[in-house]
C-alpha positions in Angstrom: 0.1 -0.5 -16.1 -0.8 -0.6 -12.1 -1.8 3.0 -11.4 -1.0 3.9 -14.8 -3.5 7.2 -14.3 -1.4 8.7 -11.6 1.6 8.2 -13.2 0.3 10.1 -16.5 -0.6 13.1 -13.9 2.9 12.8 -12.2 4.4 13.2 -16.1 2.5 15.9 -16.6 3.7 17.8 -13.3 7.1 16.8 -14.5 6.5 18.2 -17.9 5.6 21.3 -16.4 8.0 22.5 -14.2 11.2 20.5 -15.7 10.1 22.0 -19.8 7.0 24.7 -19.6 7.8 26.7 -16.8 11.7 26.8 -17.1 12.7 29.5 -19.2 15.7 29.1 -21.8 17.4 32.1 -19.4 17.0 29.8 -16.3 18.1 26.9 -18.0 21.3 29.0 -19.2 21.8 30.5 -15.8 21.0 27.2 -13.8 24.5 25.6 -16.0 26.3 28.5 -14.0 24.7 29.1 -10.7 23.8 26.9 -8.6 21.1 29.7 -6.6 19.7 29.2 -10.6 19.5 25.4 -10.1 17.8 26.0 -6.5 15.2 28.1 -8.4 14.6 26.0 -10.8 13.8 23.2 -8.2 11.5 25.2 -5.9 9.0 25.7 -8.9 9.0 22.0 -9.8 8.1 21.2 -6.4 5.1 23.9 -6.2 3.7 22.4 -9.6 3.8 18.8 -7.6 2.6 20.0 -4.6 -0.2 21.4 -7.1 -1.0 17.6 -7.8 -2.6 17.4 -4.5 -5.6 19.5 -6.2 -6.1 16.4 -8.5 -5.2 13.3 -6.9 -5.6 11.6 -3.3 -2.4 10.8 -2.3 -0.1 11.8 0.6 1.7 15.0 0.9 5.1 13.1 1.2 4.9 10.9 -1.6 5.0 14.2 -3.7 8.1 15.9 -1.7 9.8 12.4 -2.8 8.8 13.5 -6.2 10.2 16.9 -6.5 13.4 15.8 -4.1 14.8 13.4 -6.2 14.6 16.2 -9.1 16.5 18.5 -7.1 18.9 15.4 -6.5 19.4 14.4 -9.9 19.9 17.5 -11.1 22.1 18.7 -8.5 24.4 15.5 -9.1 23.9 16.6 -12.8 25.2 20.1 -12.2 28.5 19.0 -10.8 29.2 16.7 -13.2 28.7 19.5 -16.2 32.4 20.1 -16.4 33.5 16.9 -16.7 34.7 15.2 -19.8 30.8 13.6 -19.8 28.8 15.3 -23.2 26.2 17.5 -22.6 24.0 15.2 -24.7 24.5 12.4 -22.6 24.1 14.0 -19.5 20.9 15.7 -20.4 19.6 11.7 -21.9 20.7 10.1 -18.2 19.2 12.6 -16.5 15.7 12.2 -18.2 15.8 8.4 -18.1 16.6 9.2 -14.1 13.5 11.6 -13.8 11.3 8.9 -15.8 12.9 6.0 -13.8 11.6 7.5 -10.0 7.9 8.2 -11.5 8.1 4.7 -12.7 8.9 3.7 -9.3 6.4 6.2 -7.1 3.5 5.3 -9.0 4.3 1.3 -9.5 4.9 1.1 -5.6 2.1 3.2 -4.7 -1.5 1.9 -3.7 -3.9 2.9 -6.5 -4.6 6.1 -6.0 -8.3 7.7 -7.2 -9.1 11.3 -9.0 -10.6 14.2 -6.8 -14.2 14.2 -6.4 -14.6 17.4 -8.4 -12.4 15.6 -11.3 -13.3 12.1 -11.2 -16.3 12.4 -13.6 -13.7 13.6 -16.5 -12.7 10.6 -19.0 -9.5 8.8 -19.2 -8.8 10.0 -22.4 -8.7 13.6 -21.3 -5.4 12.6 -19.3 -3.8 10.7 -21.9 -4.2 12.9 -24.4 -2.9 16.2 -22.5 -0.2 13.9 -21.6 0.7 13.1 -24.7 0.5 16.4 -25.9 2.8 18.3 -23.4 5.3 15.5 -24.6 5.5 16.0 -27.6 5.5 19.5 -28.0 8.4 21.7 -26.2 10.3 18.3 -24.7 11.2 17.2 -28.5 12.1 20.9 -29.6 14.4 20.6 -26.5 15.6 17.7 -26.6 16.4 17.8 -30.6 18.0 21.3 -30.2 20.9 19.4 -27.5 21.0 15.9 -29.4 21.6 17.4 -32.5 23.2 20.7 -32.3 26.7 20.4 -34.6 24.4 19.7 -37.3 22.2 22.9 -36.7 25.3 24.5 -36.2 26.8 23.3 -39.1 23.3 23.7 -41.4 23.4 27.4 -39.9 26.7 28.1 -40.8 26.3 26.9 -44.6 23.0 28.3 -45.2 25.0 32.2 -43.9 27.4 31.2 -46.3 25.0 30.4 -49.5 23.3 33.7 -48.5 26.5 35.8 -48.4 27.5 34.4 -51.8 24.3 35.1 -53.4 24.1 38.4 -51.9 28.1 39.1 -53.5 26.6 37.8 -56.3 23.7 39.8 -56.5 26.1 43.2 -55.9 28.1 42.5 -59.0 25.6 42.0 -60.9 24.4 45.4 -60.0 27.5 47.1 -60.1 28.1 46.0 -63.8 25.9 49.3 -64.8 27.1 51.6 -61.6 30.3 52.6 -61.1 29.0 53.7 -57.4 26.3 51.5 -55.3 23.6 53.2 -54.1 22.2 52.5 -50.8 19.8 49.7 -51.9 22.5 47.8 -53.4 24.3 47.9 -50.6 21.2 46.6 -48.3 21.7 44.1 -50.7 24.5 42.7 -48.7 22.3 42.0 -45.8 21.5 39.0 -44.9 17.4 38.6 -44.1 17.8 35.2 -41.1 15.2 33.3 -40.6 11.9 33.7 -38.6 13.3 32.5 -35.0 11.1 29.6 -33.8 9.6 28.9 -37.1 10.6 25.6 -37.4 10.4 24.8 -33.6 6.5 25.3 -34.4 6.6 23.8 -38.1 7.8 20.8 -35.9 5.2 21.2 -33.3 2.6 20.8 -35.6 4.2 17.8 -37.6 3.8 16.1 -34.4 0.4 16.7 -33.1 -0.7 15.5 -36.9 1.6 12.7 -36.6 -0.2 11.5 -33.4 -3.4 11.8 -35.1 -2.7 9.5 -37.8 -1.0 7.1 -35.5 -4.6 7.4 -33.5 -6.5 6.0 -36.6 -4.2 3.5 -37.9 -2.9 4.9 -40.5 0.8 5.3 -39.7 1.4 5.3 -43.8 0.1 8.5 -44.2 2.7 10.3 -41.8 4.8 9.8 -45.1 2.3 13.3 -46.9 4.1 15.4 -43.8 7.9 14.2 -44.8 7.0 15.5 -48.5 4.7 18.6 -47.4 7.8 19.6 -45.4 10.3 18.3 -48.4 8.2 20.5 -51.3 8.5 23.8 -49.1 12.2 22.8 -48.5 13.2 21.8 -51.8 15.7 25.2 -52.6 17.6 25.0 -49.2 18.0 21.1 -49.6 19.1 21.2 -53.1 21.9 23.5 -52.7 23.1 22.6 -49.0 24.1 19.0 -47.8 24.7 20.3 -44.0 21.1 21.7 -44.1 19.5 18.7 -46.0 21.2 16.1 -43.6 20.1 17.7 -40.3 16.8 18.3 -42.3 16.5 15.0 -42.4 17.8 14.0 -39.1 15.2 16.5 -37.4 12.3 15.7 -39.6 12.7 11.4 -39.1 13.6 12.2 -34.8 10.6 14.5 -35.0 8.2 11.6 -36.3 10.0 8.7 -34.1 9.7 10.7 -31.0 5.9 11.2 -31.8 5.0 7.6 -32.9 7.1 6.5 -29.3 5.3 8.7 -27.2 1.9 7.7 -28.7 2.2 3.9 -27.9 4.1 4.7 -24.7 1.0 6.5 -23.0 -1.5 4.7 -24.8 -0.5 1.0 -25.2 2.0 0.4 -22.3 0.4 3.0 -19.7 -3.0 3.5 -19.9 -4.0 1.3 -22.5 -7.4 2.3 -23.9 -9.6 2.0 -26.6 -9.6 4.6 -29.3 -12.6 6.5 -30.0 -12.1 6.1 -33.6 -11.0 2.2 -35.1 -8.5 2.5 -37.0 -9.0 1.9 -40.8 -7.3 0.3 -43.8 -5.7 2.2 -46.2 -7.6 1.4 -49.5 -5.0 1.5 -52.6 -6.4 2.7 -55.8 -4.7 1.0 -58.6 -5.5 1.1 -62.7 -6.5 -1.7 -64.3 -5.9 -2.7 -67.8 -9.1 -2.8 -69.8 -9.1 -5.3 -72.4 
């Protein structure tokens, strides 16, 4: 792609201040306010004018940067109470963001690396690229495309616990007329390590990329069962949970393998440090 380096940087500016630096209380207060929204929008345009430190390029190609994010997303906050999903506002609104990088670094004259920077490898950009895409941007994105079927997993897997927990108690009381206290803690219901599986996703990911990195894309099938052995119980007793299981876990690895060929076959093409090599099949054969 023409100037394919500064757009990767421009992503990553994006990336920043649209995911890294917007906490999930801004993001809940900019749906409200619109002084939120404002916010929100002055720390996406420091992190581009922080581009300047890398790249050579005007100041005003920049403010055109971080302007048109604080037009999009203004146009996106008045239309957050129409009869338009939040789903696919939040999709239109990211294709919009991609669309004018697209756009500011396809138009623009190639632009070169600061002096201090230039002697760093391409690879370097691509990869830290690829990795702030992959990591809080799909957690994001996956927790607004798909959340009636958290919802719906979460509600059934409360459910299976409070039945098990009854189940427990009565089993208990059987011997006890009256329950003692750690029969009734037995009611409780222990949730889940929050952000667990934000990270258990994270990590399927980054490993994800690394097989697609050596060729061997068939092997991303060990981290569907890894992840289906340790889940086994909560699939085998819930559908909700085993279908948004599966929903997350196959999004998780598509939104990986897309992002790998995005930024290194259609943007910066280069050529992997590592050639990617057959998978060798071991097969008996019948002796004689």
């Amino acid at each position: 792609m023409h100037n394919g380096l500064f757009f990767l940087i421009l992503l990553c500016a994006h990336l920043l201040g649209d995911y890294y630096l917007q906490t999930k209380t801004l993001a809940n207060k900019k749906e409200e306010k619109y002084a939120s929204l404002l916010e929100h929008s002055l720390i996406y345009a420091v992190v581009f004018m922080g581009v300047l430190l890398i790249i050579e390029t005007p100041w005003w190609l920049l403010a055109i940067a971080a302007g048109s994010h604080w037009v999009i997303d203004s146009v996106k906050w008045l239309l957050r109470k129409k009869s338009i999903q939040k789903p696919t506002l939040f999709i239109i609104d990211q294709i919009l963001h991609l669309l004018t990088l697209l756009l500011l670094a396809s138009f623009t004259p190639v632009i070169g690396i600061r002096p201090w920077l230039a002697e760093l490898p391409n690879h370097i950009w691509t990869w830290s690229t690829l990795l702030l895409l992959i990591w809080k941007p799909c957690n994001v994105s996956l927790d607004i495309l798909f959340k009636e079927y958290s919802l719906a997993a979460k509600e059934e897997s409360r459910r299976l616990e409070l039945e098990a927990a009854k189940k427990r108690q009565s089993t208990e009381l059987s011997d006890n007329d009256r329950p003692s206290e750690q029969q009734k803690e037995s009611l409780s219901i222990l949730p889940e390590i929050e952000g667990a599986g934000a990270w258990v996703g994270t990590f399927e990911r980054i490993i994800a990329v690394l097989f697609a990195s050596l060729g061997q894309y068939a092997a991303m099938g060990l981290l569907i069962a890894a992840k289906s052995i340790a889940r086994y119980d909560k699939i085998s007793k819930g559908s909700a949970f085993a279908e948004y299981y599966l929903i997350g876990t196959l999004y998780s690895i598509l939104f990986a393998i897309v992002a790998y060929l995005f930024v290194f076959k259609v943007i910066l093409p280069t050529t992997p440090a590592i050639q990617p090599t057959p998978i060798l099949l071991i097969t008996p054969t019948l002796t004689p």
